[in-house]
Structures are given as C-alpha cells and as structure tokens.
C-alpha positions as CSV (number, residue, x, y, z in Angstrom):
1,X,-55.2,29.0,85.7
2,X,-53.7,26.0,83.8
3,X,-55.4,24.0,80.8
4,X,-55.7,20.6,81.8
5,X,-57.0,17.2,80.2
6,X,-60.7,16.1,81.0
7,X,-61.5,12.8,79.8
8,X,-64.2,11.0,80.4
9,X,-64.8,7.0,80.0
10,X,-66.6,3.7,81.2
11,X,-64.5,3.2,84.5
12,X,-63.8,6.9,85.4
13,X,-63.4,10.3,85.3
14,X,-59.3,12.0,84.8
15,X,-59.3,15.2,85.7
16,X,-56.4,17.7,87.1
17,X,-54.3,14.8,86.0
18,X,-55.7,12.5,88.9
19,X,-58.3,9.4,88.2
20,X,-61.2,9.1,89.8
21,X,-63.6,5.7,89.2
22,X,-67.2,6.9,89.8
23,X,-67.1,4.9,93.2
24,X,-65.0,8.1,94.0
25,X,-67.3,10.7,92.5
26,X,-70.1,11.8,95.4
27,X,-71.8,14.6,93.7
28,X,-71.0,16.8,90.7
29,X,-72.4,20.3,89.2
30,X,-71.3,22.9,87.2
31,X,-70.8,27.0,87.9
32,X,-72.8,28.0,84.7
33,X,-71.0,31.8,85.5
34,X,-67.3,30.5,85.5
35,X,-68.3,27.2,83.0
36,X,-66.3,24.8,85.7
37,X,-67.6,21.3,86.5
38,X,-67.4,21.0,90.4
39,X,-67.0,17.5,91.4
40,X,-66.8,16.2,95.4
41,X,-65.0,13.1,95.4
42,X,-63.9,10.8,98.2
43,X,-60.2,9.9,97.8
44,X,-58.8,8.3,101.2
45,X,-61.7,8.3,103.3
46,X,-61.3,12.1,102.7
47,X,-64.5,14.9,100.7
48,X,-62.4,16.8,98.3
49,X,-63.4,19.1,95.6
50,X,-62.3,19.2,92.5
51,X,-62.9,22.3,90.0
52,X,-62.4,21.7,86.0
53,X,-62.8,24.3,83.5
54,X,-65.0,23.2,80.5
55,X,-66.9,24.8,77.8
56,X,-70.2,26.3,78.3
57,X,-71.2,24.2,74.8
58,X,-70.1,21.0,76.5
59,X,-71.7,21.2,80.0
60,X,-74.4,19.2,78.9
61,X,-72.6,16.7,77.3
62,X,-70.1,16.0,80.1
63,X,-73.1,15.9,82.6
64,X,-75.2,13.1,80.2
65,X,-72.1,11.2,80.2
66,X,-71.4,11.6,83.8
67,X,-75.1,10.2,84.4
68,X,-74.7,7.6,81.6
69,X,-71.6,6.1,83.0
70,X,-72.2,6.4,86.8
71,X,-76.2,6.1,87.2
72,X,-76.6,4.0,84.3
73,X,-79.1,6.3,82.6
C-alpha cells in the first residue's frame, strides 16, 4: 500500500503518478468497502484498471468533478 497523489483538473486525471486525459478514462466507480476509486482507462489501445485510495468524505466530490470535467455536467 503506498500513498500516492490524486489530482484532479480540466484536462485530466493524475493518478498512481501517471496522467490520464478523460479521452483515456472509460468508466470509473468507487469500492465504498475499501474507499478506492476504480477507473478503466485505455492507454495504448490497451483496458487497464487503475485503483486509488481516497477518502470515504471525498468520494462524492471526486465523482462530481469527474462528471463535471468529462461529461460536462
């Protein structure tokens, strides 16, 4: 288990210390038991998923500015 960096902005998501644009990002969710945000991304013509742990206080958060920035809502 290491700590790392999720940041979240207008062009993209870093996590894990990779960048992913949310051309990238498929489909994301969160395990509300283990409070991780599980995102499938497409990286290379290749479905990977990516697990980040997050606070349970912030899952909602992340996940309005996930659909702010990526669905535009």
């Amino acid at each position: 288990f290491s700590q790392n960096k999720l940041c979240i902005g207008e062009n993209g998501i870093l996590a894990n210390s990779n960048f992913y644009d949310y051309k990238q990002l498929k489909k994301w969710g969160f395990d509300t038991s283990s409070s991780d945000l599980v995102m499938q991304v497409k990286n290379k013509n290749q479905l990977t998923n990516e697990s980040v742990r997050v606070t349970r206080d912030d899952i909602q958060e992340i996940n309005n500015l996930i659909r702010k920035y990526k669905l535009n809502k």
